[in-house]
Phi, psi and omega in degrees: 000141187283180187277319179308326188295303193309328175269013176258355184269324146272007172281306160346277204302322167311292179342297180281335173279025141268328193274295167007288190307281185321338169263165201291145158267156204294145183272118186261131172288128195318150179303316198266043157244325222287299174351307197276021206257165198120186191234156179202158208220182192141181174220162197183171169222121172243133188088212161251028170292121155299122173247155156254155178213130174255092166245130199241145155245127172231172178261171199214170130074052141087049146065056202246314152207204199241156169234136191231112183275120166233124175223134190222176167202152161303158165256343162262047171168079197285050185234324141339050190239171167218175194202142185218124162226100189277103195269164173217160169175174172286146192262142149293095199280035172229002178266319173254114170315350203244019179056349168320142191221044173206133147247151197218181166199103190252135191217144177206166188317357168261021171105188185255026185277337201266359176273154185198143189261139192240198151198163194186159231232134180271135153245207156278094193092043192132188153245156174228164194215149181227118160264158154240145181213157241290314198252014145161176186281091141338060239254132164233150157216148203262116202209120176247156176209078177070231178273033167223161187254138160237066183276137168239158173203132176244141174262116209258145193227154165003304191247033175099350193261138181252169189206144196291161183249266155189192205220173167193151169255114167219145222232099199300118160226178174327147177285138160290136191302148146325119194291167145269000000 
């Protein structure tokens, strides 16, 4: 082997036994997001728009976190639709000051000017999650009780006062099989 081969091959080998050496250990996803894993099926209203809503949650990354597929249409124009896809995982609670044991990330169907990274706090029977964006917080919050579901979402202003968004009621069922 030549001398240029040799030193890229411990230039090679130094990398990785450092990046090894380096990693972190993984952050276990809080229980009351792991809840939400499964299909769920519902109706809800954001604003005064009627929906029908479809959500799949799965674990993800070696089961490091989760993912929440959200698809919805008005039910008086189901053309009228929309999409969200959400990740979660566990916060490092030696990272936040703010005692959160959730991190997020949110992106949907108006693009990528509309994502926005959240955190959020495990409760009884759920979570809540805050996104923030320019003209006030996003609070959603997630609340399971055996096989129903409850999502809300309020837009909280400056100065604390929230005002409803929207809400759903959904209903845990079979996963549809796989397409081939």
């Amino acid at each position: 082997m030549s001398p240029k081969a040799c030193v890229a091959v411990a230039a090679n080998l130094a990398v990785i036994a450092l990046s090894t050496a380096a990693e972190p250990a993984a952050v276990p996803i809080p229980a009351a997001v792991a809840a939400l894993q499964g299909c769920w099926r519902g109706v809800g209203a954001v604003g005064s728009k009627q929906v029908v809503v479809a959500i799949d949650s799965r674990l993800i990354l070696q089961d490091a976190m989760s993912t929440v597929d959200v698809e919805s249409s008005a039910v008086a124009d189901p053309k009228d639709r929309y999409s969200a896809h959400l990740i979660f995982g566990g916060a490092d609670r030696h990272a936040s000051d703010q005692g959160d044991d959730i991190v997020g990330f949110w992106a949907d169907s108006f693009g990528g000017a509309y994502t926005a990274l959240g955190r959020g706090k495990s409760r009884t029977h759920g979570f809540d999650m805050t996104y923030p964006y320019p003209d006030a917080d996003f609070v959603n919050r997630w609340t399971r009780s055996g096989d129903q579901l409850a999502w809300s979402i309020v837009a909280r202003d400056s100065k604390g006062v929230e005002k409803p968004f929207a809400t759903y009621a959904l209903t845990k069922v079979s996963c549809p099989l796989a397409s081939p």
